[in-house]
NUVO-57088 format. One record per atom (N, C-alpha, C): residue number from 1; residue in three letters; atom name; y, z, x. Coordinates in steps of 0.02 Angstrom, whole numbers, plus 50000, padded with zeros to 5 digits. Each point is the difference from the previous one (the first is absolute). Example, Ala and Ser with C-alpha at 12.3 -4.5 7.8 and 13.67 -1.06 7.14 Angstrom:
<pts>
PT   num   residuo   atomo      c2      c3      c1
PT     1       ala       N   49716   50390   50660
PT     1       ala      CA   50059   50000   49955
PT     1       ala       C   50060   50000   50045
PT     2       ser       N   50053   49964   49982
PT     2       ser      CA   50059   50003   50042
PT     2       ser       C   50055   50037   49961
</pts>
This chain:
<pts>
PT   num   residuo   atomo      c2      c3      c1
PT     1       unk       N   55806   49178   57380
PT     1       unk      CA   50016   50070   49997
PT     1       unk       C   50059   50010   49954
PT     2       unk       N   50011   50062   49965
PT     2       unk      CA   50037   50002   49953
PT     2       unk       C   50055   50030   50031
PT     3       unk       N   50063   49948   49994
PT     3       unk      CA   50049   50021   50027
PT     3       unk       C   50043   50077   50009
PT     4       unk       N   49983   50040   49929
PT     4       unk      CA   50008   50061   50006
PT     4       unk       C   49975   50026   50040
PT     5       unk       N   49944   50002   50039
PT     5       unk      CA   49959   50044   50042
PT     5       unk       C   50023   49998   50069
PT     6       unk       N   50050   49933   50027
PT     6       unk      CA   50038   50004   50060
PT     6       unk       C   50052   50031   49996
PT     7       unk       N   50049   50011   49944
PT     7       unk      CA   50059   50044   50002
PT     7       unk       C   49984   50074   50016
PT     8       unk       N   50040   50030   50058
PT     8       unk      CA   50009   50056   50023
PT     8       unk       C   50012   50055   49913
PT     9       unk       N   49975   50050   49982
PT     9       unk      CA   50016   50048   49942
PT     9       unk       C   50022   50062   50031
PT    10       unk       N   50057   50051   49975
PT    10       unk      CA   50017   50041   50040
PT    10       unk       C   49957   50045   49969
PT    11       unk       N   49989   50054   50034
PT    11       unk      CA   49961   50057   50003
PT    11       unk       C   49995   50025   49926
PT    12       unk       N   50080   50004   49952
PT    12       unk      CA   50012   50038   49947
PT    12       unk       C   49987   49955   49957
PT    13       unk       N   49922   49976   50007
PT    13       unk      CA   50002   49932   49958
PT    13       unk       C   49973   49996   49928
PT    14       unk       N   49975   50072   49985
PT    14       unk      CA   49988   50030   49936
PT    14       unk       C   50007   50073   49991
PT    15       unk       N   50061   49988   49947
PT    15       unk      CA   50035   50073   49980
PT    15       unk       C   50006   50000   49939
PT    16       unk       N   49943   50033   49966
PT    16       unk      CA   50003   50027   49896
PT    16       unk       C   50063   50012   49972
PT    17       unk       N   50029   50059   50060
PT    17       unk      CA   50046   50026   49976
PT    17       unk       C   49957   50051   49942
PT    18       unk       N   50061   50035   49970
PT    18       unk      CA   49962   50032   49940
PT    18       unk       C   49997   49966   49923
PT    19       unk       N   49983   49928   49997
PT    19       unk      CA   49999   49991   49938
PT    19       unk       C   49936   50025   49965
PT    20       unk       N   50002   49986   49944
PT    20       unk      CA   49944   50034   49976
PT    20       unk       C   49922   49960   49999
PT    21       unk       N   49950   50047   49978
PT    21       unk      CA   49930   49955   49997
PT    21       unk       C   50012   49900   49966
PT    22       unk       N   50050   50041   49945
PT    22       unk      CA   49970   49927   49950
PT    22       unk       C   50055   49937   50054
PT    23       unk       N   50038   50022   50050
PT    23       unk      CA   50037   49951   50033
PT    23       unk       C   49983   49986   50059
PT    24       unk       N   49949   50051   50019
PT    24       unk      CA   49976   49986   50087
PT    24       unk       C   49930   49998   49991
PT    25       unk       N   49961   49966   49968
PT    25       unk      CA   49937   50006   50003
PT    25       unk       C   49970   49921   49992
PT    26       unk       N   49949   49981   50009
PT    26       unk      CA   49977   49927   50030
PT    26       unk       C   50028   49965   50037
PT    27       unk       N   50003   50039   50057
PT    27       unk      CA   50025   49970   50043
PT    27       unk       C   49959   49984   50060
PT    28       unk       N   50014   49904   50045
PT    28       unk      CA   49935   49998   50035
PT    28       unk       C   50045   49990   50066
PT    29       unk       N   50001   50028   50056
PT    29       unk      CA   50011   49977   50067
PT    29       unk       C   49943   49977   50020
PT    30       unk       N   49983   49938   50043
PT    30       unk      CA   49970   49973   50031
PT    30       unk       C   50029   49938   50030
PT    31       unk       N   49939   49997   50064
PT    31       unk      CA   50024   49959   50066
PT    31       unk       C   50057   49976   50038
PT    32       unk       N   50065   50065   49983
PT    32       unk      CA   50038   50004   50048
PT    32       unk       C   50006   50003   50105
PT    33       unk       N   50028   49978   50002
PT    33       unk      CA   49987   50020   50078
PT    33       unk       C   50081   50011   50043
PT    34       unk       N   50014   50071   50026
PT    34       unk      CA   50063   50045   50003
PT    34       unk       C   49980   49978   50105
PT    35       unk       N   50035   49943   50026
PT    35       unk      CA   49981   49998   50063
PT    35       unk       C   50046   50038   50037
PT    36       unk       N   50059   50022   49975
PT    36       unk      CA   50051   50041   50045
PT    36       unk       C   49986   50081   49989
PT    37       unk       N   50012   50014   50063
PT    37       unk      CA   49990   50086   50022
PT    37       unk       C   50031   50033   49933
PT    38       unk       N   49971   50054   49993
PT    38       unk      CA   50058   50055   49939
PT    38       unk       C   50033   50008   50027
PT    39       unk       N   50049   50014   49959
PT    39       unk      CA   50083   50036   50029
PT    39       unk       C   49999   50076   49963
PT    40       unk       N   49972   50000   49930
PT    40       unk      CA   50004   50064   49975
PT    40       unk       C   49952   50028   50013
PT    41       unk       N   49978   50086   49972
PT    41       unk      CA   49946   50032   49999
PT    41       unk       C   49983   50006   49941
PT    42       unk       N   50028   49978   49933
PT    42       unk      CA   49958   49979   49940
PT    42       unk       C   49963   49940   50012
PT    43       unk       N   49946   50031   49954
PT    43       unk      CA   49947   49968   50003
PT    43       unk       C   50000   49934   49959
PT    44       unk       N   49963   49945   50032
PT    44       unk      CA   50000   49925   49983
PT    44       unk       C   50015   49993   49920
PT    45       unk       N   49929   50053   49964
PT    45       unk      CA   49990   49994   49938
PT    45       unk       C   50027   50068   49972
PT    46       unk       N   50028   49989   49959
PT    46       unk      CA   50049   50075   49983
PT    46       unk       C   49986   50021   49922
PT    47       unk       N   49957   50027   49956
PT    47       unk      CA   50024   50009   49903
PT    47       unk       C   50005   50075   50019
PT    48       unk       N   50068   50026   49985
PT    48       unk      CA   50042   50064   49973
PT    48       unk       C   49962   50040   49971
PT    49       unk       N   50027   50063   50000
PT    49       unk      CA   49985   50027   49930
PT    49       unk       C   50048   49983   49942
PT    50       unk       N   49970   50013   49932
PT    50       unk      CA   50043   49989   49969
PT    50       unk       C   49986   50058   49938
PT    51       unk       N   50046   50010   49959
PT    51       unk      CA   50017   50060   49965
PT    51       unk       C   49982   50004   49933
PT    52       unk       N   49937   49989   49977
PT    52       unk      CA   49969   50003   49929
PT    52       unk       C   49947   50030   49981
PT    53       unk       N   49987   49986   49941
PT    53       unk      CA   49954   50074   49968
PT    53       unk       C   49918   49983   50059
PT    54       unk       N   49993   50055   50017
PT    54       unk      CA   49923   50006   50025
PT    54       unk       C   49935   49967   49979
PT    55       unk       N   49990   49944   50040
PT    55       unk      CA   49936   49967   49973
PT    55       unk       C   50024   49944   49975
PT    56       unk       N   50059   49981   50037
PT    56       unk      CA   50029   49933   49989
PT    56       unk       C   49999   49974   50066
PT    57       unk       N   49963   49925   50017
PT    57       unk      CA   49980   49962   50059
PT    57       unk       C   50049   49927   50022
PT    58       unk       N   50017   49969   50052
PT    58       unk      CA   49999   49950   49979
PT    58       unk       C   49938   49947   50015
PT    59       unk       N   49976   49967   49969
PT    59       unk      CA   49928   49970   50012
PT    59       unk       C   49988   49934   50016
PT    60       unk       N   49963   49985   50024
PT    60       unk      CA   49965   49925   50024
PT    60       unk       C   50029   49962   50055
PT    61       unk       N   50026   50038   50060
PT    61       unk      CA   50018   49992   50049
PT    61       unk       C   49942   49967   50063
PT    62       unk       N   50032   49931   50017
PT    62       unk      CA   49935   49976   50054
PT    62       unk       C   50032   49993   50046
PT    63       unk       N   49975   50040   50066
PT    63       unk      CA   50031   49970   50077
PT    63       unk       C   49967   49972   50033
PT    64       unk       N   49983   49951   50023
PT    64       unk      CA   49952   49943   50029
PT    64       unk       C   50001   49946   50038
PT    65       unk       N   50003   50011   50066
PT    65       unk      CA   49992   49940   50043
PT    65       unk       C   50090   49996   50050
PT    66       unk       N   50033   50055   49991
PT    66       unk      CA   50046   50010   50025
PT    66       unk       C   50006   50019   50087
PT    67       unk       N   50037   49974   50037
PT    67       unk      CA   49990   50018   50062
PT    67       unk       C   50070   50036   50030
PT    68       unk       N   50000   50059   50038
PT    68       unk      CA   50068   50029   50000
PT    68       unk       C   49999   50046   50069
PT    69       unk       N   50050   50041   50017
PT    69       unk      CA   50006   50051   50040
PT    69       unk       C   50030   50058   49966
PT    70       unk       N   49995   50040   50019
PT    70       unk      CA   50035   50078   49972
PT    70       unk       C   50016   50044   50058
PT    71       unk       N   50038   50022   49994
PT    71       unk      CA   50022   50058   50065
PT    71       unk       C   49971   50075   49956
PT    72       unk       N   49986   50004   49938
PT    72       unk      CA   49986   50040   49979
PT    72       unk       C   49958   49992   49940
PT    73       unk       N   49960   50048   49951
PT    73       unk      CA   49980   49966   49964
PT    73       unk       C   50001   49913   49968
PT    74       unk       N   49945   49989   49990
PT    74       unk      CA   50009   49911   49984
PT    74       unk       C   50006   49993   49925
PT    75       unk       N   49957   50046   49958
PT    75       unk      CA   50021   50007   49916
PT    75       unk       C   49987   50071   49989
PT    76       unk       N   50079   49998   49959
PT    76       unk      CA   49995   50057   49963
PT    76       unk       C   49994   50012   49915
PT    77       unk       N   49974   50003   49960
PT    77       unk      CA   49989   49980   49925
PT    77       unk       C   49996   50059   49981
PT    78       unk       N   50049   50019   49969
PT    78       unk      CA   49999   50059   49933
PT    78       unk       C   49985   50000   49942
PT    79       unk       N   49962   50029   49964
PT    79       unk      CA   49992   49989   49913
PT    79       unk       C   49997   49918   49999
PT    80       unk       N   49923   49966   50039
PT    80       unk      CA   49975   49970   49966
PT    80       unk       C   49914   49991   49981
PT    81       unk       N   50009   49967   49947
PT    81       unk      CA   49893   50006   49986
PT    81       unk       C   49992   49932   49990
PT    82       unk       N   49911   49985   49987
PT    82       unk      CA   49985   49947   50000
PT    82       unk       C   50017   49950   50042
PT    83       unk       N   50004   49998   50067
PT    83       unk      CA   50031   49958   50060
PT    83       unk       C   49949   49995   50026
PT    84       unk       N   50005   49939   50059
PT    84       unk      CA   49966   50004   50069
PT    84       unk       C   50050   49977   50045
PT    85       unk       N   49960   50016   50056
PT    85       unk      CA   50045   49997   50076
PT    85       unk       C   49966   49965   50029
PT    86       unk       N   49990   49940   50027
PT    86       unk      CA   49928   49964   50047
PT    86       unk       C   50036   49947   50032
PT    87       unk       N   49961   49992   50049
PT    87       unk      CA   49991   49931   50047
PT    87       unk       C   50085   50006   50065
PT    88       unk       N   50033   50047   49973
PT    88       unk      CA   50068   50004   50076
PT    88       unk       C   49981   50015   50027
PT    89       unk       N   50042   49983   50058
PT    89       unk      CA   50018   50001   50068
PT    89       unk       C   50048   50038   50032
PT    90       unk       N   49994   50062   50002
PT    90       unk      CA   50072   50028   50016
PT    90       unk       C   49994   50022   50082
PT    91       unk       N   50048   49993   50035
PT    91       unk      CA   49990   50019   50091
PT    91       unk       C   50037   50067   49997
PT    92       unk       N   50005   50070   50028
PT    92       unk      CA   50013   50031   50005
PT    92       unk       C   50078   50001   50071
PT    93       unk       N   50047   50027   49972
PT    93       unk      CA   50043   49992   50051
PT    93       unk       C   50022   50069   50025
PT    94       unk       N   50054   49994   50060
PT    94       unk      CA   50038   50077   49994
PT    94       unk       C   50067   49962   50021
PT    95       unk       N   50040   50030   49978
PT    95       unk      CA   50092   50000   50024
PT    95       unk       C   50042   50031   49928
PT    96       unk       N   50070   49985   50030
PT    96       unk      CA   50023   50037   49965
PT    96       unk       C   50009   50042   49968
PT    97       unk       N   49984   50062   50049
PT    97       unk      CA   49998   50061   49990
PT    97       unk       C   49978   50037   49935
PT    98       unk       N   49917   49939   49985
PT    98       unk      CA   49986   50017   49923
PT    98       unk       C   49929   50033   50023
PT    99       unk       N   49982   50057   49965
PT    99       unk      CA   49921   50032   50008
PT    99       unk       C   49940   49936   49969
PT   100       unk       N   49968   50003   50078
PT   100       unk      CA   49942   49962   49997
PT   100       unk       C   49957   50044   49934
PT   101       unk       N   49978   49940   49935
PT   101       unk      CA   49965   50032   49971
PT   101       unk       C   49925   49980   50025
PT   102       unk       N   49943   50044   49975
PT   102       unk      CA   49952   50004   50009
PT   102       unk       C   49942   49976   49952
PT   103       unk       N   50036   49981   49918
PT   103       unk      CA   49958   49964   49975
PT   103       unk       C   50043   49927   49992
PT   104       unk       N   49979   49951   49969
PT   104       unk      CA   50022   49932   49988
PT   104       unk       C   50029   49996   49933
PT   105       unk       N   49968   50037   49933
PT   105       unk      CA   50001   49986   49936
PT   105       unk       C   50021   50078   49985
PT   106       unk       N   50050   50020   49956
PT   106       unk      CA   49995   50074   49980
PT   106       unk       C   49999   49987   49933
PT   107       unk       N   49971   50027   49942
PT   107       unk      CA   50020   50001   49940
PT   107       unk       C   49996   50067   49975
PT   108       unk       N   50043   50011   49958
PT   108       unk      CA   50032   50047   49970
PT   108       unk       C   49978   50010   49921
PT   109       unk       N   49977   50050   49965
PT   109       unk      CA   49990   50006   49933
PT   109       unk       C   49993   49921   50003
PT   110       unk       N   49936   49986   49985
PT   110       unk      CA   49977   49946   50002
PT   110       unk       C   49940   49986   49964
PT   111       unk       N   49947   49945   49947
PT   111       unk      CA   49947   50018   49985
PT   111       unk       C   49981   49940   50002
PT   112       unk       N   49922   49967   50000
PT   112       unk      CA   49957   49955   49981
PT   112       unk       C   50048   49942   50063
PT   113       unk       N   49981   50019   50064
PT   113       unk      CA   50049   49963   50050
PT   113       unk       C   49933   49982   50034
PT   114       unk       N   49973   49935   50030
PT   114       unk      CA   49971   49943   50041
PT   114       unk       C   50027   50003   50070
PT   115       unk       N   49971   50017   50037
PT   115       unk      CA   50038   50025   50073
PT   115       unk       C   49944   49960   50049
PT   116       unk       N   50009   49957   50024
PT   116       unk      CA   49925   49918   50044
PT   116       unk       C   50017   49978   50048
PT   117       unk       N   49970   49991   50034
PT   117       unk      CA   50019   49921   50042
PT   117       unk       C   50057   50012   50046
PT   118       unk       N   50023   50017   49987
PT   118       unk      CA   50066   50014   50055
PT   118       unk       C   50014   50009   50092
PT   119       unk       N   50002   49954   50041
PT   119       unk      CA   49995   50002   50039
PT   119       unk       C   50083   50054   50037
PT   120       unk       N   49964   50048   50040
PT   120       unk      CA   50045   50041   50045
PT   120       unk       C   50009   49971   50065
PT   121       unk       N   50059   49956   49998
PT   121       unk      CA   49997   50015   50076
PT   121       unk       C   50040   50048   50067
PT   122       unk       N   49983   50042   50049
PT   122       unk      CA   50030   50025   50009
PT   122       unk       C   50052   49980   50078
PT   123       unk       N   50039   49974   50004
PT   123       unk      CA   50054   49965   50054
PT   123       unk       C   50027   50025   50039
PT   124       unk       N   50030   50088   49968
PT   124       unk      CA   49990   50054   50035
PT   124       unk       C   49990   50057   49991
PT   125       unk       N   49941   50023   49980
PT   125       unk      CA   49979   50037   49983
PT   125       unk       C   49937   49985   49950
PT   126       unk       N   49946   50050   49999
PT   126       unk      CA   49948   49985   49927
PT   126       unk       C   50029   50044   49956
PT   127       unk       N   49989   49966   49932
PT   127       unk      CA   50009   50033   49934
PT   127       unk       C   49941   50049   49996
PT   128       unk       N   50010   50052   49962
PT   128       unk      CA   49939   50057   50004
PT   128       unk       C   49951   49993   49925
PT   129       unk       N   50039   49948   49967
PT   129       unk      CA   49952   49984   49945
PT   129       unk       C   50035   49951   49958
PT   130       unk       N   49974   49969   49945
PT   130       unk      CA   50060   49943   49967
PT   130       unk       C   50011   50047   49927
PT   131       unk       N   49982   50034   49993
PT   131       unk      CA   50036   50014   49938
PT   131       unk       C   50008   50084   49998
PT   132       unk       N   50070   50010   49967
PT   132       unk      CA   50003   50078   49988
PT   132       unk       C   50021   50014   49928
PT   133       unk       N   49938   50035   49956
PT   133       unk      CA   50015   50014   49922
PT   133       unk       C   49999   50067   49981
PT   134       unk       N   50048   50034   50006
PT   134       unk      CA   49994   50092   49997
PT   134       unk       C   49999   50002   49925
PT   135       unk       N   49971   50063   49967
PT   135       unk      CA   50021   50025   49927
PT   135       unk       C   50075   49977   49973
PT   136       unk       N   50008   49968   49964
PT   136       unk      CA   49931   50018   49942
PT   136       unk       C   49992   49922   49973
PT   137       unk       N   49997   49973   50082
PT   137       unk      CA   49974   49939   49973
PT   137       unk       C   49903   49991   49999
PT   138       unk       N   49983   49942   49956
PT   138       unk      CA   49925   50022   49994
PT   138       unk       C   49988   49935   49986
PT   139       unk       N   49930   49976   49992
PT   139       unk      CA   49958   49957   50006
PT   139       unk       C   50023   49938   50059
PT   140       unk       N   50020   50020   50025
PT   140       unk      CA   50036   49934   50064
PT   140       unk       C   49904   49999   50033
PT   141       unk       N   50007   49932   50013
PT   141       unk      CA   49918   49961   50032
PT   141       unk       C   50035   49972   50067
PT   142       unk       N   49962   50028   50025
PT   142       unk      CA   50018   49971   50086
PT   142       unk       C   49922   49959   50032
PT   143       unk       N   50007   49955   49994
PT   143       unk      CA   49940   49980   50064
PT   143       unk       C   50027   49921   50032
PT   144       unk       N   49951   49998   50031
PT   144       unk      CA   49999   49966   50091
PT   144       unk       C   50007   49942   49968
</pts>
């Protein structure tokens, strides 16, 4: 087993920050595993918004095979395209006086996003769906 995968990762274990596309983009998380409770109510997987001309993405983002908890949303991804999301594990939590969210994945102005596989589990509570993509995000593919 790969020794990385036994170290505990804290919750804030990916944060973009606002750099820009050409500095936050190919980026791959996979087969992490976060065995300690959250402490925050940000979410595991976190990309910002960030402040550039319209119709600027950051792209080729893979999340895959990650296992985690969230007290609140589990990913949140702003302004990105060309990604997928597949094969996690996220358990749904409540404490710390953070609002139980109701989807798992939110993305934000978002396009050409891979949304799979993703196992919900719910520990306390069920999730009401795994992904939430409002306007004016578009072509996001969701299946089982």
């Amino acid at each position: 087993m790969d020794p990385r995968a036994e170290r505990a990762i804290p919750p804030d274990w990916l944060h973009t920050g606002s750099e820009p596309p050409e500095r936050s983009s190919n980026i791959e998380i996979t087969g992490n595993v976060i065995d300690e409770e959250p402490s925050t109510c940000l979410p595991a997987i976190f990309v910002e918004p960030f402040q550039y001309p319209p119709g600027q993405f950051r792209t080729n983002y893979t999340i895959k095979g990650n296992q985690f908890k969230a007290l609140g949303t589990a990913m949140l991804l702003t302004g990105i395209a060309s990604s997928k999301i597949e094969s996690n594990v996220v358990t749904k939590k409540y404490g710390n006086g953070c609002v139980p969210a109701a989807y798992a994945v939110e993305l934000r102005n978002a396009r050409d996003v891979n949304v799979f596989g993703n196992a919900l589990r719910g520990a306390e509570g069920e999730w009401a769906g795994e992904l939430l993509a409002p306007p004016p995000s578009s072509t996001i593919t969701q299946r089982p």
